[in-house]
N, C-alpha and C positions, 0 to 999 in steps of 0.2 A: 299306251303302255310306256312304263317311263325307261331310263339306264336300268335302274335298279329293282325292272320288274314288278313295282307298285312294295318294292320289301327297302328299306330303309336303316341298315344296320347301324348308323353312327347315331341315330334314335334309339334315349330308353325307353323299356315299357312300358307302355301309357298305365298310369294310373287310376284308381279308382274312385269316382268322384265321390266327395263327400256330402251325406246326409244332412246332417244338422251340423251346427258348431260346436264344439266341445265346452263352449265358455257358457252356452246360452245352457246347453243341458244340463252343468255343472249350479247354474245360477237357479233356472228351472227345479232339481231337486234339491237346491237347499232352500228352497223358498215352500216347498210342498213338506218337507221334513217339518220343516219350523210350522205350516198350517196345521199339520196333524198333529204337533204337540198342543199347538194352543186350544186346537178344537177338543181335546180331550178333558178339557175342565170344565166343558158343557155342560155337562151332569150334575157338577157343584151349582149351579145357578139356577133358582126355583122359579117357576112362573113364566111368566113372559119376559122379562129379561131375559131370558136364555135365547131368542130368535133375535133379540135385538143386539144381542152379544156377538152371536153368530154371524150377524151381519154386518158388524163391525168388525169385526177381524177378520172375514172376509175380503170386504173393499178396502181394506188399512193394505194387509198382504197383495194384493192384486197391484194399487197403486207403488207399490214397495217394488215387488218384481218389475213393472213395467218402467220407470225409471232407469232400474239398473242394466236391465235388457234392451233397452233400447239403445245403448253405448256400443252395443257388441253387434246390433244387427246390421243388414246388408242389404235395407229395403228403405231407406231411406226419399231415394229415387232412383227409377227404375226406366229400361226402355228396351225392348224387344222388338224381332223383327224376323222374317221366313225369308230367308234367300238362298242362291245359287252364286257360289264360289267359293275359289281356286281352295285347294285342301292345306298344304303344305309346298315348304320348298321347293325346288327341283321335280315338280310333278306338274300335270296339265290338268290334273284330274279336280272336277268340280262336284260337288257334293250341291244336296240341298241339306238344310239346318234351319233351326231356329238359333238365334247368335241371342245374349241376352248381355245387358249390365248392368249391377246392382252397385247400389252407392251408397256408403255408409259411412261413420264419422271416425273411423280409422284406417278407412281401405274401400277397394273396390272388388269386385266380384267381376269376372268374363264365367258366361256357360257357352256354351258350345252343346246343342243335340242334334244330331241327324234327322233325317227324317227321311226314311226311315231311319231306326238308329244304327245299322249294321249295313254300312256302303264300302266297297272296295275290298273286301274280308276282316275288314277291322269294326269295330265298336268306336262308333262315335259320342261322346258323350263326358266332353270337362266340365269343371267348374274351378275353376283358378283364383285364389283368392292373393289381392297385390296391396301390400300394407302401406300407410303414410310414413311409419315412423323409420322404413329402412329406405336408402336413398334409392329413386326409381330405375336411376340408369342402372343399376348392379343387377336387378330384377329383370330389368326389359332385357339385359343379357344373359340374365340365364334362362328367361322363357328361349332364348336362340337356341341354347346349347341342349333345351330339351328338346328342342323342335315340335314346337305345338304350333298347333295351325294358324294359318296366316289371320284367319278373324280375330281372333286371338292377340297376336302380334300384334297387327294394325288398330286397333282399342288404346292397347295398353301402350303402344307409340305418341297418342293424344296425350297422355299425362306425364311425359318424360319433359325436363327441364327445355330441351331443343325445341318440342312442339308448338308452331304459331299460334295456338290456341291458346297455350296457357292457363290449363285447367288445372294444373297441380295446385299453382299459388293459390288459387279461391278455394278447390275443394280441400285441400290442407287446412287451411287457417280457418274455413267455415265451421269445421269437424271439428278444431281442438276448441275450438271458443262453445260450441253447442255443447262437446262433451263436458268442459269444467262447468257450465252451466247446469247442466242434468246433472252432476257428482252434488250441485251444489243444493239440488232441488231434493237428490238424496238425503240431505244430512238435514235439510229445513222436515223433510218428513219425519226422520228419527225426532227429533226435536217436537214435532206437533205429538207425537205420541206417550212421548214421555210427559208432555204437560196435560194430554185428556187422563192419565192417569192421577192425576193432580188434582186440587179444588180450584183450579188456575184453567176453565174451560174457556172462555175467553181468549186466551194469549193461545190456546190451544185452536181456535180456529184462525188469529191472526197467522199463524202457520202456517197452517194448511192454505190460507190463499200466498202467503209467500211460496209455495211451492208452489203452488200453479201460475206466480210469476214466472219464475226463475225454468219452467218447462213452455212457456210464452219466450220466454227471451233464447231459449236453446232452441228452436222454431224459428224467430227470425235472422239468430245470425245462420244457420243453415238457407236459409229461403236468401242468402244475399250470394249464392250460386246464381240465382236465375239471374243477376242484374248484370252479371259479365256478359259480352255476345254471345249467343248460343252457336256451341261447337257442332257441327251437324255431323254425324256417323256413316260416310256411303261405303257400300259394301254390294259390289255386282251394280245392278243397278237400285238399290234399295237404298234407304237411307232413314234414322231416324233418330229422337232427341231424349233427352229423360225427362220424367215429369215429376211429381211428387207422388210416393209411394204409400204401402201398408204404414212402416216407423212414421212417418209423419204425420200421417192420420190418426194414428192411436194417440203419440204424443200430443196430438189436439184436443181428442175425447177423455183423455185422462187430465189436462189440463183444466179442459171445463166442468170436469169432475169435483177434480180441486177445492174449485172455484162457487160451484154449488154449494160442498159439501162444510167450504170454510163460512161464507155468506150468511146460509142457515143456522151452524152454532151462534155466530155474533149475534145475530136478528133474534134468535129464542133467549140469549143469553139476558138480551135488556128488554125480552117482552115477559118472560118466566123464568128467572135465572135460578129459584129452588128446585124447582123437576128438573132442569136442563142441569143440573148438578149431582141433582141426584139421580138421574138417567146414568152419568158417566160415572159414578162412584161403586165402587163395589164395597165399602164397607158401613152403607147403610142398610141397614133390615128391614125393609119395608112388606107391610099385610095387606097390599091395596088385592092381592091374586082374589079374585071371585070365591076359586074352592076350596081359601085356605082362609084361617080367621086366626086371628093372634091368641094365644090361652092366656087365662091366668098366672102369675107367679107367684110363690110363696118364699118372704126371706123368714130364714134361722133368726130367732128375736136373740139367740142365747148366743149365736157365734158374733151376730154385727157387738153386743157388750163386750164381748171379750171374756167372757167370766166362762166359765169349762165347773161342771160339778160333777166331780169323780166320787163313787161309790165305796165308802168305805170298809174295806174284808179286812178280817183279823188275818193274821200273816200267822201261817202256821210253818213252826220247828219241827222238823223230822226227828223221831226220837231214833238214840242211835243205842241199841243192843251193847 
């Protein structure tokens, strides 16, 4: 039992940890808003183009989201660990938790859960999110003046300008170089799409593997984290390291995505570049569907002349009384 009776008045409230991120939900629903408009002109397109349509604005939109979301996540690398220790300041008191840190290309993430989650009459259970772009010392002193827990504390001590580790400078500089890279992998996308709408399909998959360059190159400058010495995390007697995460893997598979998907237009383009054009054209009319067959058409012989033969009526005067 401590001074203060396990009650800690000059501590605010603990807060409520947060679910998702606000940016990623915000990105999430306008990318789902924007799928459900495109997919509403499904209807318009006959035959089997219509699933291959489908399927293209599909993986166009998926590749689209997962670029832009991956700027904002916090799973870049990750590393988790179950130990026993000290709670807070001025207290003896030892909890067990699972202590977690997430690394991403603007910031870091500390969780903190109990285990169980309600030790000492309190609810254990943060998630702290600590930004690159605001200086670290200001942050690591006001995680003090909230008084969160020493795991906590001791994490985000590693990334402060003083710390002999020296993980700010790489994980700072790795993030912003990976993130202008993905902004830039953004804009090569917009650009591949706006040229498959084009007769320009060609230039339209050199694109697209420029994007899946330029999501290669935001991959290895985050990956030049591991080449610093590895900071090691002890906490009680536990200890451990981060590895590479969800963001990173996806940023892989969406990369070789890319990479397929760019490969394959070029390759069709100079083995059959008429169907590989007119696959991506929507303003050809094509009758290849099985259960539909083109009709006959009839032109006006009298409108293509030009000549019009009006009926001639005697124009009749009203007699006036």
């Amino acid at each position: 039992m401590t001074f203060y009776d396990d009650i800690y008045p000059f501590y605010p409230q603990q807060r409520t940890a947060f679910i998702i991120s606000g940016r990623l939900l915000a990105i999430i629903l306008v990318f789902l808003i924007l799928a459900v408009s495109l997919l509403l002109i499904l209807p318009g397109i006959r035959g089997r183009a219509r699933v291959f349509w489908m399927f293209r604005i599909l993986i166009s939109l998926f590749i689209g989201v997962v670029i832009v979301a991956l700027n904002f996540t916090n799973s870049w690398a990750e590393a988790r660990m179950t130990t026993n220790a000290t709670y807070k300041s001025f207290s003896n008191a030892v909890i067990q938790a699972e202590v977690g840190l997430h690394v991403g290309l603007y910031g870091i993430n500390v969780t903190l859960r109990g285990n169980p989650i309600v030790q000492f009459n309190e609810t254990i259970n943060y998630n702290e999110m600590f930004s690159w772009h605001e200086i670290v010392e200001e942050e690591y002193e006001q995680a003090l003046r909230k008084g969160l827990p020493n795991p906590i504390l001791y994490i985000l001590e590693k990334f402060t300008l003083s710390s002999p580790c020296g993980l700010i400078f790489q994980y700072r500089y790795s993030g912003r170089f990976a993130s202008a890279t993905l902004w830039t992998a953004f804009c090569c996308w917009i650009v591949a799409n706006i040229l498959f709408s084009l007769p320009v399909v060609l230039y339209a998959g050199y694109m697209t593997m420029a994007t899946a360059a330029c999501i290669f190159f935001s991959m290895a400058s985050f990956s030049t984290i591991m080449n610093v010495p590895r900071c090691v995390f002890s906490l009680g007697e536990d200890s451990f390291v981060t590895e590479y995460s969800h963001s990173f893997w996806l940023a892989l598979a969406t990369g070789l995505l890319c990479t397929i998907i760019g490969i394959s237009v070029v390759m069709l383009n100079f083995l059959m570049p008429e169907k590989i054009k007119a696959a991506f054209s929507v303003g050809l009319d094509s009758c290849e569907d099985e259960d539909q067959s083109c009709r006959e058409g009839y032109l006006n012989s009298l409108f293509l002349s030009g000549e019009t033969y009006l009926p001639l009526t005697p124009k009749v005067i009203p007699e006036h009384l």
